[in-house]
C-alpha positions as CSV (number, residue, x, y, z in Angstrom):
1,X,36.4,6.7,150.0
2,X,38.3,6.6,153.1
3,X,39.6,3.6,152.7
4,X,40.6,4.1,149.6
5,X,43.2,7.2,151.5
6,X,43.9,4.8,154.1
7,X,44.7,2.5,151.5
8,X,47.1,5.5,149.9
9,X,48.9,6.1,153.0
10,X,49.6,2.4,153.9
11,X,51.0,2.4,150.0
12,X,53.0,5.5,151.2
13,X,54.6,3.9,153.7
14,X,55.8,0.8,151.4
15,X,57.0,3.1,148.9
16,X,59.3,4.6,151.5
17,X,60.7,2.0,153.4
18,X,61.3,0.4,149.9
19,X,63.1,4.2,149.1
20,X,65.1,4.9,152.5
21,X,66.1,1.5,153.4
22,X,68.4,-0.6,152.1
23,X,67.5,-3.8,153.6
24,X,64.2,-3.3,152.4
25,X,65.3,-3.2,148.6
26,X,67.5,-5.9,149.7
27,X,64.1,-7.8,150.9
28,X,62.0,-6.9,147.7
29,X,65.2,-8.9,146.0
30,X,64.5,-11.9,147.8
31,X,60.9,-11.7,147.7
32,X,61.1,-11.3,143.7
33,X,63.6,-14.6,143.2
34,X,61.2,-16.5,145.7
35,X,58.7,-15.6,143.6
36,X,60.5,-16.5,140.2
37,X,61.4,-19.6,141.5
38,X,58.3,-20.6,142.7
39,X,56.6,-20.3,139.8
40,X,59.7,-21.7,137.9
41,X,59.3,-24.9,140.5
42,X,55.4,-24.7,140.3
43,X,55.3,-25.2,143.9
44,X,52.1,-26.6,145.6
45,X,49.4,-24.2,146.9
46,X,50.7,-24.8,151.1
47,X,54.3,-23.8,150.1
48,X,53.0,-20.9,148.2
49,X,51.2,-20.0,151.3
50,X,54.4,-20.9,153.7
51,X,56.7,-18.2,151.3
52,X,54.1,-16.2,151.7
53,X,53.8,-16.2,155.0
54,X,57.6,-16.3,155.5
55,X,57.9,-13.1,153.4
56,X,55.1,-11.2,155.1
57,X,56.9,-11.6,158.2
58,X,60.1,-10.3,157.2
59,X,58.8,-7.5,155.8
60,X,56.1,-6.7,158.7
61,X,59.4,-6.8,161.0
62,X,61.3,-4.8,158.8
63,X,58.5,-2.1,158.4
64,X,57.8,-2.2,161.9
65,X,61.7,-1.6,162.6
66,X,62.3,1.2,160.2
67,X,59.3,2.9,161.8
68,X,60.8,2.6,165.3
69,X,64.4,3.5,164.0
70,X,62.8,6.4,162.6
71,X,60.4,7.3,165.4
72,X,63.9,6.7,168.0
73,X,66.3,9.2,166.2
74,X,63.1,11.9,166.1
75,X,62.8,11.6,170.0
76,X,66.3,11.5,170.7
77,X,69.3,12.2,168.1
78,X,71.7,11.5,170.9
79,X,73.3,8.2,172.4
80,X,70.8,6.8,174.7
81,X,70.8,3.1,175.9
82,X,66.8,3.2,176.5
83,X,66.6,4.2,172.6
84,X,69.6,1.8,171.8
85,X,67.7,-0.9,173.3
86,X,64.5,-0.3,171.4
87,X,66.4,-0.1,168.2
88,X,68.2,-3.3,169.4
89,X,65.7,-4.8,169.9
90,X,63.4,-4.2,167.0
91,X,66.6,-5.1,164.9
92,X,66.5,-8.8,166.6
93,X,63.2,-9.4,165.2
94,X,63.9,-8.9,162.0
95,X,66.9,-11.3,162.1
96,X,64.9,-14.1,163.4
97,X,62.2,-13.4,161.0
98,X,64.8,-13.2,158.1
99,X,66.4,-16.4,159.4
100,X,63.9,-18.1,160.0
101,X,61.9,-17.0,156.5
102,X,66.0,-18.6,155.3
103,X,65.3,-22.5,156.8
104,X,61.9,-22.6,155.4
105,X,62.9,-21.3,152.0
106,X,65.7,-23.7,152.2
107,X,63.2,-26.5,153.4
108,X,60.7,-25.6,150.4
109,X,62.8,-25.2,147.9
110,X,65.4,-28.3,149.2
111,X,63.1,-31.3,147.4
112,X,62.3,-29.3,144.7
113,X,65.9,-28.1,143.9
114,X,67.2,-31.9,144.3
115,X,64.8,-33.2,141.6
116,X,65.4,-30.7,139.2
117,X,69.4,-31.3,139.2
């Protein structure tokens, strides 16, 4: 049963980056229209498992982020360019991972979006 409480507190966490941060509802957004419009498109199975992939990694970076953000302003509530750095940089990876996770949406959904219209 321990990993069914394990299980509880990585739910926990979900819940409440979903709850505190905006970019994460903003995220659970995108996720839910790639999902409706995969299954609007009936992609193939690998594009299913390129979105997927593609969404896991912006929200892994945005999870990851919000933790350090949130971890940063416990250790030090003032200005401090080691702490601005990490926040800096954690913010970076999620705006590769979100613009990246764009151009292959955009390149799975291109072809599709073309022979529908």
């Amino acid at each position: 049963m321990r990993w069914l409480r394990s299980f509880g507190y990585a739910w926990s966490g979900i819940l409440t980056a979903i709850r505190q941060e905006a970019h994460m509802r903003f995220h659970l957004l995108a996720t839910l229209l790639v999902t409706s419009l995969g299954l609007f498109f009936h992609v193939s199975r690998i594009d299913w498992l390129f979105l997927l992939l593609l969404t896991a990694m912006v929200w892994i970076t945005e999870m990851i982020n919000t933790a350090l953000e949130m971890l940063c302003n416990k250790v030090e509530s003032r200005q401090d360019p080691s702490i601005k750095a990490v926040k800096d940089l954690a913010a970076g990876a999620v705006l590769v991972a979100a613009f990246l996770a764009a151009i292959g949406g955009i390149l799975i959904f291109g072809p599709y979006l073309q022979a529908w219209i």
